[in-house]
Backbone atoms as SQL, in Angstrom:
CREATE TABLE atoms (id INTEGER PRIMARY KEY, chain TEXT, resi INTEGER, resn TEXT, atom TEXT, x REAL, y REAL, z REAL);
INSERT INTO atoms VALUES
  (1, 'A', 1, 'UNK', 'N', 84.832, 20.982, 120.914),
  (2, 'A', 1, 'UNK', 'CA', 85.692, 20.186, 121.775),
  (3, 'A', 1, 'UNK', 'C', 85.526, 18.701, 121.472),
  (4, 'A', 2, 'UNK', 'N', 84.405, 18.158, 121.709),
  (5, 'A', 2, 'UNK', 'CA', 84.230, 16.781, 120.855),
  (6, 'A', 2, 'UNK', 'C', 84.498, 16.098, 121.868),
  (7, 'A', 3, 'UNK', 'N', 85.798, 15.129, 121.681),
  (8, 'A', 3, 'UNK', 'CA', 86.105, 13.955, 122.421),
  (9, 'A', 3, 'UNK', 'C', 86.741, 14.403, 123.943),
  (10, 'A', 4, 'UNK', 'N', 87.132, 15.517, 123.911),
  (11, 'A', 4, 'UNK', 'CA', 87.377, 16.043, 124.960),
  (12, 'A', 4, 'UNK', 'C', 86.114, 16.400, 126.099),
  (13, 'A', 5, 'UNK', 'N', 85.294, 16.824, 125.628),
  (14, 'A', 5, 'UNK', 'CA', 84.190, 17.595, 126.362),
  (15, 'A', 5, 'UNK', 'C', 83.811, 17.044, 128.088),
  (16, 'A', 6, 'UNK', 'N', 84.088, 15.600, 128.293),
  (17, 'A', 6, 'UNK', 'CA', 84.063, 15.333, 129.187),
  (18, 'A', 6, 'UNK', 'C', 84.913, 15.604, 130.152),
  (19, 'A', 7, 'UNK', 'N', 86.265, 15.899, 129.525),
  (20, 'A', 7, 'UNK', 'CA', 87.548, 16.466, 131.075),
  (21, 'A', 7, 'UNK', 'C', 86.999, 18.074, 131.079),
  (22, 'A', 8, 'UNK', 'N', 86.126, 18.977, 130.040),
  (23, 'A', 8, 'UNK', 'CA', 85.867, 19.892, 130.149),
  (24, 'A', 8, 'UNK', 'C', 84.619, 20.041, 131.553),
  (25, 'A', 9, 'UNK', 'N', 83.618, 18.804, 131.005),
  (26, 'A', 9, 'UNK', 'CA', 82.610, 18.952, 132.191),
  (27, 'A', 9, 'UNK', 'C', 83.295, 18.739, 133.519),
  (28, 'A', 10, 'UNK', 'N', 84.438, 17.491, 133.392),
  (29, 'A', 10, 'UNK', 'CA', 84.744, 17.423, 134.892),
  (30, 'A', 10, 'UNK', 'C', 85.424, 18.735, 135.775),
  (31, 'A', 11, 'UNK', 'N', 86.470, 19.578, 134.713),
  (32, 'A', 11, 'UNK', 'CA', 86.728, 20.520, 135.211),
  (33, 'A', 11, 'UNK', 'C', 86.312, 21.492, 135.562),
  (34, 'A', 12, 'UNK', 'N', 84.816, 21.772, 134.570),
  (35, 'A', 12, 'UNK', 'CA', 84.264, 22.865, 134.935),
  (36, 'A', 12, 'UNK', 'C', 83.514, 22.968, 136.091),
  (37, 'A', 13, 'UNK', 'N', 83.098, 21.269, 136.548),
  (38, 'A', 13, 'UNK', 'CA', 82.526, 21.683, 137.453),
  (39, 'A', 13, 'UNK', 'C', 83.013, 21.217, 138.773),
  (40, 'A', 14, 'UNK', 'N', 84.519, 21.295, 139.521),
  (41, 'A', 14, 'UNK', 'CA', 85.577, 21.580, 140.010),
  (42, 'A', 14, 'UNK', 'C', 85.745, 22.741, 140.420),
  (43, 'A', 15, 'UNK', 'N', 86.211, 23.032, 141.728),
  (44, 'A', 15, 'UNK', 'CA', 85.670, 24.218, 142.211),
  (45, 'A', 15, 'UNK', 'C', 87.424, 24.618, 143.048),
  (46, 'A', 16, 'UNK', 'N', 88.247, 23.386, 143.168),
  (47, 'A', 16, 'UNK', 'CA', 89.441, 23.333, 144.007),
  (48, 'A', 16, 'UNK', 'C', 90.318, 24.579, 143.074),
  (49, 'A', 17, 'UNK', 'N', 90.939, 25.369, 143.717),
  (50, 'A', 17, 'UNK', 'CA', 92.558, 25.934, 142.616),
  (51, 'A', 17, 'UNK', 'C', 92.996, 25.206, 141.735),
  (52, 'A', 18, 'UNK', 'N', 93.443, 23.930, 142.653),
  (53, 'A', 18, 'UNK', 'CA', 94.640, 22.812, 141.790),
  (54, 'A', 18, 'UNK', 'C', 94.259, 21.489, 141.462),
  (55, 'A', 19, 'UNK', 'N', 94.103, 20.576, 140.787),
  (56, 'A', 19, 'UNK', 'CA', 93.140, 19.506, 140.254),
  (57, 'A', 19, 'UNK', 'C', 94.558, 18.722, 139.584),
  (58, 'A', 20, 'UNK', 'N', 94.600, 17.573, 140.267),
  (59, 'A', 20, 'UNK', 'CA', 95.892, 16.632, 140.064),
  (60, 'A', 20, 'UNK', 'C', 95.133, 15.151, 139.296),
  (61, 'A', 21, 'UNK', 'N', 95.001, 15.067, 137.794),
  (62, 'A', 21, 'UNK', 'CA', 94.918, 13.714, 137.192),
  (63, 'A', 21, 'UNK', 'C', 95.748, 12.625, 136.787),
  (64, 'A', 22, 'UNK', 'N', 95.751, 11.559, 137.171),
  (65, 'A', 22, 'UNK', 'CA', 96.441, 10.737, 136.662),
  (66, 'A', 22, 'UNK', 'C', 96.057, 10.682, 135.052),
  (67, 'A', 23, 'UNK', 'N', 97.006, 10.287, 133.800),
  (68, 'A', 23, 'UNK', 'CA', 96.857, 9.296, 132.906),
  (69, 'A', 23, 'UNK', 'C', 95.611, 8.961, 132.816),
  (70, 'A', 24, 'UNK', 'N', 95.204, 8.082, 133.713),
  (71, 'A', 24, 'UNK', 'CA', 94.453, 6.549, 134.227),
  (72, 'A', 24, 'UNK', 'C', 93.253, 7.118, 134.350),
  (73, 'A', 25, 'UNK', 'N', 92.751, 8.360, 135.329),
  (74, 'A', 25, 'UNK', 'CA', 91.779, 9.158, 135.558),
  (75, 'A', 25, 'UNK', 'C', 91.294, 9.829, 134.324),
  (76, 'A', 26, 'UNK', 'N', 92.469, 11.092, 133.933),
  (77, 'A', 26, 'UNK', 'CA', 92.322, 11.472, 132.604),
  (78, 'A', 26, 'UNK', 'C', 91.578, 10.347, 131.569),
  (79, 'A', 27, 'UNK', 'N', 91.840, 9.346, 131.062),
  (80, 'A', 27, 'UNK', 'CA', 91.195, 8.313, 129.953),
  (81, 'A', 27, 'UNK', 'C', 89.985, 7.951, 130.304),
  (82, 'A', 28, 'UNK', 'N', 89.889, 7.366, 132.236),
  (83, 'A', 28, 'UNK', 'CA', 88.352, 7.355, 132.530),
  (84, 'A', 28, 'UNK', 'C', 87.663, 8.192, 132.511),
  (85, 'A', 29, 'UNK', 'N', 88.097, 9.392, 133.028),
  (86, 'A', 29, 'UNK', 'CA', 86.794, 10.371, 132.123),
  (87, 'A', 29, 'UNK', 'C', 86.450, 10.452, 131.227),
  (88, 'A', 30, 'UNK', 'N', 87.728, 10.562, 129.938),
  (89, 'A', 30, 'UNK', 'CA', 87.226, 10.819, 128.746),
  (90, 'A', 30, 'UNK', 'C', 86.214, 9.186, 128.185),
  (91, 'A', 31, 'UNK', 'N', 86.339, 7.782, 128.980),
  (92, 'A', 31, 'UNK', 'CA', 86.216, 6.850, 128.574),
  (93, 'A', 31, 'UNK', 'C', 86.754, 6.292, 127.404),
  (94, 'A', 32, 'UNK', 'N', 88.484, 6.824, 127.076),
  (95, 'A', 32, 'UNK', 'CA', 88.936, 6.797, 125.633),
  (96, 'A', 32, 'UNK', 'C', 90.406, 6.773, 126.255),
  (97, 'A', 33, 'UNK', 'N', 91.316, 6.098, 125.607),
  (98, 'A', 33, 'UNK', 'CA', 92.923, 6.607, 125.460),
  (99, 'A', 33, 'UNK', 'C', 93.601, 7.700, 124.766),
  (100, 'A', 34, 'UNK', 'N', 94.419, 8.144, 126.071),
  (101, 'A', 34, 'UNK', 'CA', 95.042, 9.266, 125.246),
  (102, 'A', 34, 'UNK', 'C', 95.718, 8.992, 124.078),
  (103, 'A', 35, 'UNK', 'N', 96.026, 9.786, 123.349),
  (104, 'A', 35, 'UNK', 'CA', 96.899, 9.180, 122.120),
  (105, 'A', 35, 'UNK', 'C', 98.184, 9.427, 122.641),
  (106, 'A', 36, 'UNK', 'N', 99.002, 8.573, 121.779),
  (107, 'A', 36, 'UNK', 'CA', 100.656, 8.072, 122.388),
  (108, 'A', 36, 'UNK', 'C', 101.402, 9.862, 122.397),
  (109, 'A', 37, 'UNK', 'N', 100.634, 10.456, 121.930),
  (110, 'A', 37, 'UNK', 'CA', 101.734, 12.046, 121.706),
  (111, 'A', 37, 'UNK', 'C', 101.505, 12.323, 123.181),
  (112, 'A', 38, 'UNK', 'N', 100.739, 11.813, 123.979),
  (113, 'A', 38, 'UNK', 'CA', 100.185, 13.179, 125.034),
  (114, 'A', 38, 'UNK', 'C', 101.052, 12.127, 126.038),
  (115, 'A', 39, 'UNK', 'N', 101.761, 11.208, 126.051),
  (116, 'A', 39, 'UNK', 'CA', 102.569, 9.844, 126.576),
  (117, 'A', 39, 'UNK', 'C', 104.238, 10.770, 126.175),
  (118, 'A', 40, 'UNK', 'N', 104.311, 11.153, 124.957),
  (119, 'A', 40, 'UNK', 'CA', 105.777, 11.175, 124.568),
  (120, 'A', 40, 'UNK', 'C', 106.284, 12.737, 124.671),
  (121, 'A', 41, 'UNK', 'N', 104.942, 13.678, 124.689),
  (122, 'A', 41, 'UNK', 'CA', 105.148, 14.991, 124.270),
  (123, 'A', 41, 'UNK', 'C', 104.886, 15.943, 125.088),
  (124, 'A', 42, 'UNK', 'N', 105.434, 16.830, 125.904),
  (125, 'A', 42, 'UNK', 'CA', 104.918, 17.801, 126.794),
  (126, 'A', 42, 'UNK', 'C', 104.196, 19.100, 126.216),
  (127, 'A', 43, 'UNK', 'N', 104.629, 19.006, 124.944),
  (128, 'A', 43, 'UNK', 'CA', 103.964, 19.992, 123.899),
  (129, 'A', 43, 'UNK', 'C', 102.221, 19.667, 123.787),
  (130, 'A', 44, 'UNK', 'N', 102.142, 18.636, 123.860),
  (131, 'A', 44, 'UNK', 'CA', 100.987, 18.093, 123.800),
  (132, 'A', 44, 'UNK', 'C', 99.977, 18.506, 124.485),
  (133, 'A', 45, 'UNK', 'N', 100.178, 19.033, 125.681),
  (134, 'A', 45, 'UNK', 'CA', 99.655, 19.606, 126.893),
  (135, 'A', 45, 'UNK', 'C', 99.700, 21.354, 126.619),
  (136, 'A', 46, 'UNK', 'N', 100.388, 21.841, 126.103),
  (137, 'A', 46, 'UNK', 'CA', 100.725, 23.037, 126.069),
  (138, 'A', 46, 'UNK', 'C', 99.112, 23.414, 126.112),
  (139, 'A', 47, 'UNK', 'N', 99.083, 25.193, 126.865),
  (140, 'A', 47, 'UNK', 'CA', 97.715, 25.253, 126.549),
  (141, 'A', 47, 'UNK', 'C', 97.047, 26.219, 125.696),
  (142, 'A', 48, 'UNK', 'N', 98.050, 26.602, 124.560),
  (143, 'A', 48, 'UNK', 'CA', 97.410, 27.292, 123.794),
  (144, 'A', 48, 'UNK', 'C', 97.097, 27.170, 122.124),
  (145, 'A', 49, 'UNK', 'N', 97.551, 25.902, 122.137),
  (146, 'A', 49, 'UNK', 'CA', 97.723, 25.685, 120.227),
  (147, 'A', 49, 'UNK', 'C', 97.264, 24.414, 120.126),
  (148, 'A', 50, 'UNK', 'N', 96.511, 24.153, 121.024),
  (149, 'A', 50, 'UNK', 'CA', 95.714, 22.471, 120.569),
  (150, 'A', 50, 'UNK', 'C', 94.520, 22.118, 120.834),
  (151, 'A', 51, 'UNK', 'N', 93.370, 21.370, 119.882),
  (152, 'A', 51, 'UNK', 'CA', 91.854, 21.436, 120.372),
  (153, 'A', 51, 'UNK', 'C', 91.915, 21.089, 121.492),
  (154, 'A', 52, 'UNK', 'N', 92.478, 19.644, 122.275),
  (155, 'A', 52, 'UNK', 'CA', 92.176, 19.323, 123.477),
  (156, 'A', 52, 'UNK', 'C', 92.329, 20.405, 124.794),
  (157, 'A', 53, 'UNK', 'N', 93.196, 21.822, 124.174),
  (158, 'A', 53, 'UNK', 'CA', 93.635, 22.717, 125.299),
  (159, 'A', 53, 'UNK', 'C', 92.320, 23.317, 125.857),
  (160, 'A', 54, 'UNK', 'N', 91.543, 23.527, 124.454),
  (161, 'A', 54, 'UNK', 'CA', 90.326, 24.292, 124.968),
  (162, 'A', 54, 'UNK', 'C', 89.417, 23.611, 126.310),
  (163, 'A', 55, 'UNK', 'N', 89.541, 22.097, 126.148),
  (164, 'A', 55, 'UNK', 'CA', 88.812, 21.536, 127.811),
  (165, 'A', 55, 'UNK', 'C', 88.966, 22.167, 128.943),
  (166, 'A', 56, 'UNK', 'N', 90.228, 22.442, 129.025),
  (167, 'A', 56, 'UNK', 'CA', 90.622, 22.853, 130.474),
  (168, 'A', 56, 'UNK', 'C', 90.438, 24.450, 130.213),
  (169, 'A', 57, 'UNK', 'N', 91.038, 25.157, 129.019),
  (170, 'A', 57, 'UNK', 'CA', 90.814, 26.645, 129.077),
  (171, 'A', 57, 'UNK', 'C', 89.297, 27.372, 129.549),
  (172, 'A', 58, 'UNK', 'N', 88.271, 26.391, 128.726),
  (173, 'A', 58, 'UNK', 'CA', 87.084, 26.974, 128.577),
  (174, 'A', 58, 'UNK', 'C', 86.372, 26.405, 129.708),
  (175, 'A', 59, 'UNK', 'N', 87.115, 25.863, 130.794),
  (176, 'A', 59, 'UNK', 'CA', 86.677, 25.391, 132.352),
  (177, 'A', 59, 'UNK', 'C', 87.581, 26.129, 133.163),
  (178, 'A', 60, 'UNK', 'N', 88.542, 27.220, 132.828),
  (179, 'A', 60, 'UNK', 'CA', 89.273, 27.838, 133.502),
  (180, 'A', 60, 'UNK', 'C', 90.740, 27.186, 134.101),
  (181, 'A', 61, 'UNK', 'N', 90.738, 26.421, 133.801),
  (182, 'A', 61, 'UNK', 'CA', 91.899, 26.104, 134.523),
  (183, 'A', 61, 'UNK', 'C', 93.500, 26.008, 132.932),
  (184, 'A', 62, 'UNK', 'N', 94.422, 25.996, 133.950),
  (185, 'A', 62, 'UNK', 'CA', 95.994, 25.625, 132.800),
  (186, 'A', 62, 'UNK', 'C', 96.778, 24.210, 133.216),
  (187, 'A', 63, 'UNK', 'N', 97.341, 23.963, 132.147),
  (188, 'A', 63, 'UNK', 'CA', 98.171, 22.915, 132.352),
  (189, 'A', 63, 'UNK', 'C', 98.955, 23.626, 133.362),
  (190, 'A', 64, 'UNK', 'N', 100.079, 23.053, 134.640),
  (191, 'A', 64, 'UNK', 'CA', 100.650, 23.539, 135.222),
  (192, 'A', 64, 'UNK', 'C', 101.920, 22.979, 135.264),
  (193, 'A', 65, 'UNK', 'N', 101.934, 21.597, 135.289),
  (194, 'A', 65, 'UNK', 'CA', 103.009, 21.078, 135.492),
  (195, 'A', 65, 'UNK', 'C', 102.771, 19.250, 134.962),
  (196, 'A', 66, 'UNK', 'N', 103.417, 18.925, 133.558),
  (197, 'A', 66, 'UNK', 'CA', 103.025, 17.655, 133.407),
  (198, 'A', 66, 'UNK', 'C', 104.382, 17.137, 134.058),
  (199, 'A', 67, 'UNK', 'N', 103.852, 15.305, 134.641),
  (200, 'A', 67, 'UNK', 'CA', 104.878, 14.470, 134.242),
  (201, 'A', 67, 'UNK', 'C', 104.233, 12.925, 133.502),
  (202, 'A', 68, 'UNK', 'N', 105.190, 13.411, 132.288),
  (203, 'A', 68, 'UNK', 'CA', 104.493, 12.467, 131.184),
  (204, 'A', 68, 'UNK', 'C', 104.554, 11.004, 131.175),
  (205, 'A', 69, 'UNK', 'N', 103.344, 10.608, 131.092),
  (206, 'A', 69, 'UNK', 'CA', 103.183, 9.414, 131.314),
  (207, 'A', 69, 'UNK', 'C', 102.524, 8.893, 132.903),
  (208, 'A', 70, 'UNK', 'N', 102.403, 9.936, 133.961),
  (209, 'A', 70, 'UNK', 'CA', 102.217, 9.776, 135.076),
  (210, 'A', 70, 'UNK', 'C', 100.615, 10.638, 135.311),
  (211, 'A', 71, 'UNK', 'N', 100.790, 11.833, 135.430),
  (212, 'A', 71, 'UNK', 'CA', 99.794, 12.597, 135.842),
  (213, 'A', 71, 'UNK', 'C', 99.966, 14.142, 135.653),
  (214, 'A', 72, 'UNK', 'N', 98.957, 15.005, 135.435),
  (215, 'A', 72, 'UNK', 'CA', 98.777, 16.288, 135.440),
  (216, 'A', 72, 'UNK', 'C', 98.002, 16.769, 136.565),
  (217, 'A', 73, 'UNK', 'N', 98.636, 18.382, 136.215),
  (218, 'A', 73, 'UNK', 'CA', 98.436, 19.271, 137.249),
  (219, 'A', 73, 'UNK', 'C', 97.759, 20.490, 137.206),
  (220, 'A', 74, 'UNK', 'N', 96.522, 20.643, 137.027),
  (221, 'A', 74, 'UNK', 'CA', 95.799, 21.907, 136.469),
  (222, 'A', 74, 'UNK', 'C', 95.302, 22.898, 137.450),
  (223, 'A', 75, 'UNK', 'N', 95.674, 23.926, 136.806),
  (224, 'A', 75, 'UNK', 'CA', 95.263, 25.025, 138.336),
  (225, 'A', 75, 'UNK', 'C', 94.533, 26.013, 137.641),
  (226, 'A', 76, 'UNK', 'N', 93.854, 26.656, 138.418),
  (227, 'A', 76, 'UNK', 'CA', 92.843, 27.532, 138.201),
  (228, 'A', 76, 'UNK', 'C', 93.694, 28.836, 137.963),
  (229, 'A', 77, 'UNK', 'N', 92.470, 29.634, 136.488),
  (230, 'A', 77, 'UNK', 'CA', 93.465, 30.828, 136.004),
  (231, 'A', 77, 'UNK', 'C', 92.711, 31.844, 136.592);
């Protein structure tokens, strides 16, 4: 996971169903900027064909509902 590993720790250890990040939140955890795809691309988020997917997979939770550029919506699988 790498640069991700930190939205992995935050999620994993998250206990709610539904877990709502801003952007803003998202980057302070990771202490890094997202890159401009995850800004332009809803694909980006998808959760099965990208390293960053594994954070949230391998903490249980799915992308649920982006709005890009604003905030995500991860819910427990």
């Amino acid at each position: 996971m790498g640069k991700y590993d930190p939205l992995f720790r935050y999620l994993n250890s998250n206990v709610d169903p539904q877990v709502i990040l801003s952007y803003i939140e998202i980057e302070n955890i990771l202490s890094a900027m997202l890159p401009t795809s995850a800004y332009k691309y809803k694909e980006w988020w998808d959760n099965n064909s990208h390293v960053q997917s594994k954070s949230w997979r391998h903490a249980g939770y799915k992308v649920d509902t982006v709005f890009l550029g604003d905030k995500v919506i991860f819910i427990k699988e």
